[in-house]
N, CA and C atoms as an extended XYZ file, in Angstrom:
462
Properties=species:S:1:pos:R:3:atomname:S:1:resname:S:1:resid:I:1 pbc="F F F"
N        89.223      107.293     -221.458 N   UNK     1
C        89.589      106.759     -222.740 CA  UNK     1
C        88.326      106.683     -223.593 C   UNK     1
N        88.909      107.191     -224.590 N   UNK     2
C        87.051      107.154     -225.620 CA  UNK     2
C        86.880      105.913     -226.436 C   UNK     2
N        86.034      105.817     -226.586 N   UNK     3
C        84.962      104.546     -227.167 CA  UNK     3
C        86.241      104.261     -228.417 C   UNK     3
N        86.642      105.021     -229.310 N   UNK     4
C        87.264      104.995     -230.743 CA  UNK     4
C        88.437      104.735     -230.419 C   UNK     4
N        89.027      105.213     -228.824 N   UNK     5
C        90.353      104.711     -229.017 CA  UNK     5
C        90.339      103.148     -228.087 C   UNK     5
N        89.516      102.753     -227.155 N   UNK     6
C        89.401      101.488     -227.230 CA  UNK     6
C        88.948      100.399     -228.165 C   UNK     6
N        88.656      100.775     -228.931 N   UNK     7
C        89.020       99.909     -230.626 CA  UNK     7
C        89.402       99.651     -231.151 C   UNK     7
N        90.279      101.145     -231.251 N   UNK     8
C        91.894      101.069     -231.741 CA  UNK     8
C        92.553      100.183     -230.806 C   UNK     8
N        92.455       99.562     -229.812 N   UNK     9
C        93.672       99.465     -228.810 CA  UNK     9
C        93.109       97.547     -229.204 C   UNK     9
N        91.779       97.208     -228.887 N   UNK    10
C        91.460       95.696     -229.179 CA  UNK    10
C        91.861       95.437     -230.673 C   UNK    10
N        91.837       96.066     -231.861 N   UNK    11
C        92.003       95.642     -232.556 CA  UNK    11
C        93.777       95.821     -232.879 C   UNK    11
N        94.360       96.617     -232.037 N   UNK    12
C        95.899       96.086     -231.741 CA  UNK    12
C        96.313       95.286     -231.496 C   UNK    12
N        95.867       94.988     -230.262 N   UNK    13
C        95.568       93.949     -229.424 CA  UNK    13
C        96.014       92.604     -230.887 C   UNK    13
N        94.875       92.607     -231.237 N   UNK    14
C        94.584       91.576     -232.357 CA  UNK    14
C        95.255       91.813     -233.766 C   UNK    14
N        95.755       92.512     -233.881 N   UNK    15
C        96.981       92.449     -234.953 CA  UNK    15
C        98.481       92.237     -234.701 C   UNK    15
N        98.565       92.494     -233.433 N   UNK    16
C        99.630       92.034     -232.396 CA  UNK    16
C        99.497       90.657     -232.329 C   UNK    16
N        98.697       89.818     -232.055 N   UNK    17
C        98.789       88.435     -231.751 CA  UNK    17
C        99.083       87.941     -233.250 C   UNK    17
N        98.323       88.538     -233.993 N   UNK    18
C        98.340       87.652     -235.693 CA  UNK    18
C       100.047       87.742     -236.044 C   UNK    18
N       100.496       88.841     -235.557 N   UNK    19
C       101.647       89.055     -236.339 CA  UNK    19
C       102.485       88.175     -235.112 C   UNK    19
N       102.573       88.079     -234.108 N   UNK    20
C       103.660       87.109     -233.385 CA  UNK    20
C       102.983       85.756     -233.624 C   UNK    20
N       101.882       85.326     -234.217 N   UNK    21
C       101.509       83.716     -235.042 CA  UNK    21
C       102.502       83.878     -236.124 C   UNK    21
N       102.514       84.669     -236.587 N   UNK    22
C       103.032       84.411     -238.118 CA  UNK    22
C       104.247       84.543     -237.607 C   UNK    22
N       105.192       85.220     -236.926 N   UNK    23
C       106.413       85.425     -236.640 CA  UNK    23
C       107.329       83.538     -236.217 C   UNK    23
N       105.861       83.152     -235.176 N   UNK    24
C       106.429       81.543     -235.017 CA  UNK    24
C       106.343       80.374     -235.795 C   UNK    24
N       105.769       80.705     -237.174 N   UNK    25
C       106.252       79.672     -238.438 CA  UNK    25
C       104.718       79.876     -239.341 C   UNK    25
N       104.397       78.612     -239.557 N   UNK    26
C       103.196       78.941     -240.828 CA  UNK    26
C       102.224       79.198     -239.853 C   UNK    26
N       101.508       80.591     -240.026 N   UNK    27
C        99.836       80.884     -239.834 CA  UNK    27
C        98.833       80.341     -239.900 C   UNK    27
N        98.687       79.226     -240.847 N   UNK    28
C        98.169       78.007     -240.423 CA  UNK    28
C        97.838       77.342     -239.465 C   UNK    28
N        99.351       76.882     -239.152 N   UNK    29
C        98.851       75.805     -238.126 CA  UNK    29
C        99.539       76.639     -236.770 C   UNK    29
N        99.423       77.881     -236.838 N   UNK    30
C        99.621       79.151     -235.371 CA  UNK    30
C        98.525       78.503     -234.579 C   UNK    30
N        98.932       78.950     -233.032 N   UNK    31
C        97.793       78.835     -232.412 CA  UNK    31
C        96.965       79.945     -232.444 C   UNK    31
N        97.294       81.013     -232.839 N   UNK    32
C        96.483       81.690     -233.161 CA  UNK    32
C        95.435       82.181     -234.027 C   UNK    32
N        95.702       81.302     -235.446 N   UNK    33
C        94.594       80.806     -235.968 CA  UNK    33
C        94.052       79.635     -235.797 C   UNK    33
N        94.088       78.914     -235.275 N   UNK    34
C        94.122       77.517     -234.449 CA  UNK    34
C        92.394       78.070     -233.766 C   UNK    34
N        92.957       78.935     -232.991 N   UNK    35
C        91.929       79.217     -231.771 CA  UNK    35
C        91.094       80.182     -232.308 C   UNK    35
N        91.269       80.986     -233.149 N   UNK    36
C        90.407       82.143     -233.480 CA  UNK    36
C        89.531       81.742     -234.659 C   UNK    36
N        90.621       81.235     -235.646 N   UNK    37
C        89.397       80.957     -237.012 CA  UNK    37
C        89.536       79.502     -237.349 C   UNK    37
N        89.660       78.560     -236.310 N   UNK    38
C        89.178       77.477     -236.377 CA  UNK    38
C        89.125       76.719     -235.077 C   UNK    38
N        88.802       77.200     -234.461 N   UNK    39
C        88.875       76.885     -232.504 CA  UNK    39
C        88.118       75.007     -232.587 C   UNK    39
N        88.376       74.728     -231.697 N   UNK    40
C        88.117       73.028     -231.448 CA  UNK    40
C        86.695       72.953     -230.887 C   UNK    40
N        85.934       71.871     -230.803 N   UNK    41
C        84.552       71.749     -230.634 CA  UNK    41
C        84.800       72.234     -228.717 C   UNK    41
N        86.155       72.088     -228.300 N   UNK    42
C        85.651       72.980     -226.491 CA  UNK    42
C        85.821       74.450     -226.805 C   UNK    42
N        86.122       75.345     -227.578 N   UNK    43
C        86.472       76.853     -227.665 CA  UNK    43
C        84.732       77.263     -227.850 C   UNK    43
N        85.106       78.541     -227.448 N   UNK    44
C        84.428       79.275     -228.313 CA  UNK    44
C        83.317       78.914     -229.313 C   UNK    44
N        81.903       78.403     -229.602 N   UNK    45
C        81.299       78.387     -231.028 CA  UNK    45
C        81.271       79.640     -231.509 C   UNK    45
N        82.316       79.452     -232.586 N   UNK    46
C        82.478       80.495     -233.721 CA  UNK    46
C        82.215       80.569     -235.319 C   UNK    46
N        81.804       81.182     -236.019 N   UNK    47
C        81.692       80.523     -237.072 CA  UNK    47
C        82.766       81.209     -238.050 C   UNK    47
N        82.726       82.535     -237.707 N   UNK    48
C        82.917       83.015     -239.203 CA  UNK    48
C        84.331       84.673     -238.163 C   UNK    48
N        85.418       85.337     -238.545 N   UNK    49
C        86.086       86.485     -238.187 CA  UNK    49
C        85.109       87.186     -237.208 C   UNK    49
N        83.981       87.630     -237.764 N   UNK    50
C        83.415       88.418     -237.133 CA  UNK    50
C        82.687       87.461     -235.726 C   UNK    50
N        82.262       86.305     -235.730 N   UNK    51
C        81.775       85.884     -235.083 CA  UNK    51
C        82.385       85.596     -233.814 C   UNK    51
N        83.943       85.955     -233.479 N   UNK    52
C        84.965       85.473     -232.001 CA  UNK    52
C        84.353       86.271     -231.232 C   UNK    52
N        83.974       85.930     -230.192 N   UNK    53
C        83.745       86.021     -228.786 CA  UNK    53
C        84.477       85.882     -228.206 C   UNK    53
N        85.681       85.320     -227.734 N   UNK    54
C        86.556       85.936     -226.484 CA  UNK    54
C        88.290       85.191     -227.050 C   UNK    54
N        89.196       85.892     -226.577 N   UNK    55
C        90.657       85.785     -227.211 CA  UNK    55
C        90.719       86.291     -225.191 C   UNK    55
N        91.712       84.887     -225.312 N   UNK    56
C        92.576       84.807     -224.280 CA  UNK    56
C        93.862       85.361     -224.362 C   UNK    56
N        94.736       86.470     -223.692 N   UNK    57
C        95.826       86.696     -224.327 CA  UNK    57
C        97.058       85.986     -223.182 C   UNK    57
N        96.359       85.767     -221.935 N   UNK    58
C        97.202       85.321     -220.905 CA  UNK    58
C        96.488       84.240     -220.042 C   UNK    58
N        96.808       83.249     -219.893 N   UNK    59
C        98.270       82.033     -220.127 CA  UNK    59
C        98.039       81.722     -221.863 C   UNK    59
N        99.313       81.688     -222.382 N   UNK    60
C        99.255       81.148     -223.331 CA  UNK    60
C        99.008       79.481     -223.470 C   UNK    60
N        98.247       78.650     -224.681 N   UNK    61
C        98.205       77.644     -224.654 CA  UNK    61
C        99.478       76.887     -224.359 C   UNK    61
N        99.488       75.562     -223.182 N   UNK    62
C       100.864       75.505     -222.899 CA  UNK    62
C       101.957       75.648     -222.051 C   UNK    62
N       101.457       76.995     -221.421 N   UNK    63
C       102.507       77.479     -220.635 CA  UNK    63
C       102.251       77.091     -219.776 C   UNK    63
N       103.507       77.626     -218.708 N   UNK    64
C       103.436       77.008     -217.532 CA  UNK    64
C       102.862       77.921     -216.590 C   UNK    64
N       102.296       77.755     -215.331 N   UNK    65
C       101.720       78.728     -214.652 CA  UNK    65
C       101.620       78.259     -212.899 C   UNK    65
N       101.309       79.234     -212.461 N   UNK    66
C       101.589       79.123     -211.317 CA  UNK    66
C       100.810       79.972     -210.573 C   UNK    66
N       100.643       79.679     -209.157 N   UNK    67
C        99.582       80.322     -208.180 CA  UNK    67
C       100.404       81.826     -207.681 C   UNK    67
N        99.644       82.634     -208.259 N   UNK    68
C        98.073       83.380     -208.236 CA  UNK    68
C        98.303       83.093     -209.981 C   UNK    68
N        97.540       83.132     -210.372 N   UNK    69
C        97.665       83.012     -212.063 CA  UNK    69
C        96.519       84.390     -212.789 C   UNK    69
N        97.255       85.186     -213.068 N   UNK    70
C        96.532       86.362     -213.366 CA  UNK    70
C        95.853       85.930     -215.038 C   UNK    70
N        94.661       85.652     -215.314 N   UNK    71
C        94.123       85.821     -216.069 CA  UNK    71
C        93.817       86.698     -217.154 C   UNK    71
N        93.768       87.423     -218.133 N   UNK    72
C        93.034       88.044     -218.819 CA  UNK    72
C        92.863       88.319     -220.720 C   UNK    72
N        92.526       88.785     -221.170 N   UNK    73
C        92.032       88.730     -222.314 CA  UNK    73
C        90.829       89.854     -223.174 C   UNK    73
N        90.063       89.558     -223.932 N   UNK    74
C        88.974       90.486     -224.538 CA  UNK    74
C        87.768       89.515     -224.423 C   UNK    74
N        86.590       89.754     -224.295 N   UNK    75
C        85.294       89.306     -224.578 CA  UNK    75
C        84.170       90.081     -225.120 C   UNK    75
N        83.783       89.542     -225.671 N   UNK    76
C        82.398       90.421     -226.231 CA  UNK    76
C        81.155       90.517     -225.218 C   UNK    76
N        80.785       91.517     -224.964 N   UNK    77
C        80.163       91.611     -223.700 CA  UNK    77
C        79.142       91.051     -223.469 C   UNK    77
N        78.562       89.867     -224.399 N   UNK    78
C        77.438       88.893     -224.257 CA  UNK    78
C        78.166       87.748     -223.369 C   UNK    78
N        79.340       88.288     -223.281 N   UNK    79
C        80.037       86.803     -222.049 CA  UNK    79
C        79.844       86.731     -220.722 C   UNK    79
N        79.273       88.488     -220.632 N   UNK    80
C        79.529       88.587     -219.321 CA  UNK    80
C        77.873       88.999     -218.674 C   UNK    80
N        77.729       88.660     -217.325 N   UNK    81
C        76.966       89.288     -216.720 CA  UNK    81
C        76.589       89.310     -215.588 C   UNK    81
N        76.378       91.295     -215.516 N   UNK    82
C        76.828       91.929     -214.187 CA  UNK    82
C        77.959       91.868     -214.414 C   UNK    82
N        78.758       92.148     -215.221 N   UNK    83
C        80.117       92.410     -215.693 CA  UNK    83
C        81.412       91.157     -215.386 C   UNK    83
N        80.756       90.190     -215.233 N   UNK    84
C        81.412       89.234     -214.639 CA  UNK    84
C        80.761       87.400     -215.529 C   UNK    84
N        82.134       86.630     -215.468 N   UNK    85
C        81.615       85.475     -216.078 CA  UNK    85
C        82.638       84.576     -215.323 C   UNK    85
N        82.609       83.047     -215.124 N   UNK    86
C        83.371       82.378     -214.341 CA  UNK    86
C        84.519       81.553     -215.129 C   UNK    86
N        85.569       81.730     -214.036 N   UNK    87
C        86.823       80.411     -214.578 CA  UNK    87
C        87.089       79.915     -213.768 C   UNK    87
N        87.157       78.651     -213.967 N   UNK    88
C        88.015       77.572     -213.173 CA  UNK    88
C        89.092       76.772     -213.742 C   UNK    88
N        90.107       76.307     -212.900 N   UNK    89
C        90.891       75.686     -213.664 CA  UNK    89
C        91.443       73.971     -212.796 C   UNK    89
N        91.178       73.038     -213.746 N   UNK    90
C        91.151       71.753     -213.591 CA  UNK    90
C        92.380       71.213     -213.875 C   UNK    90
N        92.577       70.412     -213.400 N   UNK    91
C        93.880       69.115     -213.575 CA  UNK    91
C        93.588       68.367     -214.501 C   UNK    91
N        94.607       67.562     -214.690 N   UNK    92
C        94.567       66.477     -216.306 CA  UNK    92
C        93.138       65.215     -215.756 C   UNK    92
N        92.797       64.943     -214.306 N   UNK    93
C        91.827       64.369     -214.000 CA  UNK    93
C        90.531       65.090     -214.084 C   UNK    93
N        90.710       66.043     -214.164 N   UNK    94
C        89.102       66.944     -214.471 CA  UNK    94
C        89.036       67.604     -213.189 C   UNK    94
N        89.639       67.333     -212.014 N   UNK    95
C        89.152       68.320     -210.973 CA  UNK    95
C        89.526       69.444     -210.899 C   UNK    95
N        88.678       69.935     -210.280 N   UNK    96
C        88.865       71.529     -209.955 CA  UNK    96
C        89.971       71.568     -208.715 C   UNK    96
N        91.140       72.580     -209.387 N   UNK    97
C        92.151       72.934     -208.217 CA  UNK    97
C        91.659       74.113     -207.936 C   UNK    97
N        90.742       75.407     -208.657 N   UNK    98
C        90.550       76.953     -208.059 CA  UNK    98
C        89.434       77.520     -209.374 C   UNK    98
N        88.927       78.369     -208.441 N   UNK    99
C        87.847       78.859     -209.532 CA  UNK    99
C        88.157       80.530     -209.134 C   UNK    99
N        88.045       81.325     -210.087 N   UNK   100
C        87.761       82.798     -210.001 CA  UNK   100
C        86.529       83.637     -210.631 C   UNK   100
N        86.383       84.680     -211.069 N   UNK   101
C        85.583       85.584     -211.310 CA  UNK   101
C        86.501       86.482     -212.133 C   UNK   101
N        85.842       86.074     -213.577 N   UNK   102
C        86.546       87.483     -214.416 CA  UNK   102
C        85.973       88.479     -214.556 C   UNK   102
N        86.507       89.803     -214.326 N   UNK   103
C        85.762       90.741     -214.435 CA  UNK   103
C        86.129       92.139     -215.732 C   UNK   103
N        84.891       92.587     -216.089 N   UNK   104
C        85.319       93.276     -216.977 CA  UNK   104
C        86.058       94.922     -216.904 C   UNK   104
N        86.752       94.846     -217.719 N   UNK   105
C        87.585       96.444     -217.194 CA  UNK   105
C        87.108       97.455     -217.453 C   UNK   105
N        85.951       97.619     -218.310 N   UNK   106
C        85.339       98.737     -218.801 CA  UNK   106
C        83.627       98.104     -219.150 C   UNK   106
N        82.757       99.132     -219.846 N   UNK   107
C        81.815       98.606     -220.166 CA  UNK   107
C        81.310       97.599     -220.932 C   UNK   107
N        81.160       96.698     -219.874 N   UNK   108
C        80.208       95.422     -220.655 CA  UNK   108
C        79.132       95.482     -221.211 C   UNK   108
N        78.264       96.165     -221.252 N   UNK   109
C        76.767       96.371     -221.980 CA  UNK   109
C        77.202       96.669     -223.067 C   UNK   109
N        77.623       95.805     -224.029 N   UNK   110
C        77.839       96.327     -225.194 CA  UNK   110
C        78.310       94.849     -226.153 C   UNK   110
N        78.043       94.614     -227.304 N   UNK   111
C        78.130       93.715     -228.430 CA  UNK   111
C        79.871       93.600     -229.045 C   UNK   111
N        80.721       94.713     -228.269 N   UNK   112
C        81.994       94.963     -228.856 CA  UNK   112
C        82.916       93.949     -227.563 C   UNK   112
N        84.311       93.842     -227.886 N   UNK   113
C        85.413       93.444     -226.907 CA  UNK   113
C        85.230       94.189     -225.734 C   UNK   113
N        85.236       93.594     -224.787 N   UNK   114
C        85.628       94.292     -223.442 CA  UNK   114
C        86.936       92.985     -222.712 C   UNK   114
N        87.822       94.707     -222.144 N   UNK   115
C        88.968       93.649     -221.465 CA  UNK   115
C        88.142       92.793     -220.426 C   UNK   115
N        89.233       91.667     -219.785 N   UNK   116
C        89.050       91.365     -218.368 CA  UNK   116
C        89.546       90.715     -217.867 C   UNK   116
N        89.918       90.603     -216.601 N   UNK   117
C        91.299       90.294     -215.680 CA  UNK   117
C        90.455       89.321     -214.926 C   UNK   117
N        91.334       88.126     -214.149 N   UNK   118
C        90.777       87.683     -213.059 CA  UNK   118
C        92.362       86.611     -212.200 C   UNK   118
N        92.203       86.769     -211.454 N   UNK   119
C        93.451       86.387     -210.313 CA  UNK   119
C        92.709       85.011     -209.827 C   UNK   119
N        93.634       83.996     -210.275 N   UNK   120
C        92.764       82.795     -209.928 CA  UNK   120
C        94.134       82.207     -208.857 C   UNK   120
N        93.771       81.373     -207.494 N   UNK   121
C        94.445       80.777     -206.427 CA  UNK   121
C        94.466       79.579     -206.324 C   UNK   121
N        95.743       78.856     -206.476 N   UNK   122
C        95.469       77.333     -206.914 CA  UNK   122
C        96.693       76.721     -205.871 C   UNK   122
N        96.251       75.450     -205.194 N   UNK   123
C        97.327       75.024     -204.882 CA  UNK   123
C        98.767       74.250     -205.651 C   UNK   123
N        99.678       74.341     -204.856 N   UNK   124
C       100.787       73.968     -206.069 CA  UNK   124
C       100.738       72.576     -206.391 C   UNK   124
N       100.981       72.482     -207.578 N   UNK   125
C       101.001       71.291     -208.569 CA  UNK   125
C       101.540       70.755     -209.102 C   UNK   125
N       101.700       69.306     -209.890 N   UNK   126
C       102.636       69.430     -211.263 CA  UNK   126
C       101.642       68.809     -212.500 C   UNK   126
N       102.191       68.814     -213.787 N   UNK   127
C       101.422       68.157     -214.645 CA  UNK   127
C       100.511       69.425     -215.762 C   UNK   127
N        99.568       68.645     -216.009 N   UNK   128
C        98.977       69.010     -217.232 CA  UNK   128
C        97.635       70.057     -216.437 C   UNK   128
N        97.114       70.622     -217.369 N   UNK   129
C        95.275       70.940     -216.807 CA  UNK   129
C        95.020       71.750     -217.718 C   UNK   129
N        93.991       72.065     -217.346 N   UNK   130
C        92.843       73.197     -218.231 CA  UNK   130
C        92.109       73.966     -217.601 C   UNK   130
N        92.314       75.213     -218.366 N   UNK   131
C        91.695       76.546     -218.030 CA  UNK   131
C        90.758       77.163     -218.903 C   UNK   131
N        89.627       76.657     -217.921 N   UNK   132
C        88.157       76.870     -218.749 CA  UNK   132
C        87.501       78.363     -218.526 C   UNK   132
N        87.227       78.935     -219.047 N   UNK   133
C        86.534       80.081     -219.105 CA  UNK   133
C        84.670       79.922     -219.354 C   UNK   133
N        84.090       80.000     -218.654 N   UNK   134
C        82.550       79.921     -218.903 CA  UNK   134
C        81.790       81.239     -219.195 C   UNK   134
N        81.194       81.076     -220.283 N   UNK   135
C        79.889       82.454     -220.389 CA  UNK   135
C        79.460       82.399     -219.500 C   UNK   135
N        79.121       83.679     -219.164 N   UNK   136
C        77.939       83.774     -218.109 CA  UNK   136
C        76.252       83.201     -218.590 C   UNK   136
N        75.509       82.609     -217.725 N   UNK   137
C        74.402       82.060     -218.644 CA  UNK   137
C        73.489       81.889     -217.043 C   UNK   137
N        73.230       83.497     -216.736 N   UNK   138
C        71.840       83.298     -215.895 CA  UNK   138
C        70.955       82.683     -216.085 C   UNK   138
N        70.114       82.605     -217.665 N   UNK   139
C        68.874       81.819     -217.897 CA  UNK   139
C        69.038       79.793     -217.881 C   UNK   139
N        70.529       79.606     -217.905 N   UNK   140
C        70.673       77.984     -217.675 CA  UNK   140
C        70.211       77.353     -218.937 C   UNK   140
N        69.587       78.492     -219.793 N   UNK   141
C        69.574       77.833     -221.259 CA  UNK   141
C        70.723       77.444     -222.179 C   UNK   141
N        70.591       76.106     -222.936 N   UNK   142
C        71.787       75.543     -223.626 CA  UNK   142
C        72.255       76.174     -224.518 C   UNK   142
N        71.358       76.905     -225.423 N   UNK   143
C        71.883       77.896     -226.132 CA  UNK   143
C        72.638       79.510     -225.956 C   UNK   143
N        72.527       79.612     -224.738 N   UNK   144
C        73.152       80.604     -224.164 CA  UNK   144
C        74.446       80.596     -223.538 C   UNK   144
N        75.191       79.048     -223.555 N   UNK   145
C        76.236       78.404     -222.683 CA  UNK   145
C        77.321       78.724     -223.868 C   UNK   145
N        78.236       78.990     -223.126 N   UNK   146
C        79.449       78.776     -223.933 CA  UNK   146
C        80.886       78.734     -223.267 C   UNK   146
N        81.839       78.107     -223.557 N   UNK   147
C        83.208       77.569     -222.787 CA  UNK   147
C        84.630       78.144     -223.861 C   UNK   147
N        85.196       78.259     -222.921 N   UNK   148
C        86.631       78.323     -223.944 CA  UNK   148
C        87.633       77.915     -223.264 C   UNK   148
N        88.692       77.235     -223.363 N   UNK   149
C        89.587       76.415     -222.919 CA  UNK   149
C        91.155       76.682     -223.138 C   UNK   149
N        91.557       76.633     -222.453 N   UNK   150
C        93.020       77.105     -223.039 CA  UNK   150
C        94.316       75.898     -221.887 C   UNK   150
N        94.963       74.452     -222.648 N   UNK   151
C        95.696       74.000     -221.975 CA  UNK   151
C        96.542       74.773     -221.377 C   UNK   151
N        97.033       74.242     -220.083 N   UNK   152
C        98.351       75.295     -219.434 CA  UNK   152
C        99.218       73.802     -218.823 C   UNK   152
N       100.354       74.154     -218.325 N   UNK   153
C       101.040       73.434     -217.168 CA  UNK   153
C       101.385       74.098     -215.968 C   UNK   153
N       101.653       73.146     -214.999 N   UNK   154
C       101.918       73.304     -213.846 CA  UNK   154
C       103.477       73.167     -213.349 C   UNK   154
């Protein structure tokens, strides 16, 4: 697949989501502009369209989910490294029920979207939690950290 038509396909990707926001009432208050061009102080620091770093497309905020919980989405390849960045996903108490490894589907060395999948194993549950997505951040510097969050149920 060439470079031009995986562009074409993320920025489908992303005109696909805008248009099923707008399809479920005002665009506004969509979660999909919610999360993209005005994400909450746990998403993403984003500032500006061009500035999103990673769009979750699966679990939606909300949903319900269940073990194996297939993960995936787009990231900009500063998320990842060694093609890989971590998720875990916590209960409404903060603990960790399972952590995985997302990995990217194509080339990460690069400033553009890259897909990436990750199969996370959780024991069964009920209730609320959160599914955190972490940058990758070998150097442990604060400015290099970044989280994105997406509620789910159990």
């Amino acid at each position: 697949m060439s470079k031009r038509t995986k562009i074409f396909l993320a920025a489908l990707a992303l005109l696909l989501l805008a248009a099923a926001a707008l399809k479920l009432g005002d665009f506004k208050t969509s979660w999909f502009y919610q999360r993209v061009f005005n994400p909450s102080p746990s998403a993403s620091p984003t500032a500006s369209e061009a500035d999103i770093s990673i769009i979750v497309s699966f679990p939606e905020p909300n949903q319900a989910v269940s073990s194996p919980l297939m993960v995936s989405g787009i990231a900009r390849g500063g998320w990842f490294f060694e093609a890989e960045f971590p998720i875990k996903l916590l209960d409404a108490q903060g603990q960790t029920l399972g952590t995985a490894i997302a990995r990217a589907q194509d080339d990460w060395m690069t400033e553009n979207f890259v897909p990436f999948k990750a199969e996370l194993v959780f024991p069964k549950t009920s209730g609320q939690g959160t599914l955190t997505l972490e940058k990758s951040n070998p150097s442990d510097l604060p400015e290099n950290a970044g989280e994105f969050s997406v509620p789910v149920r159990f």
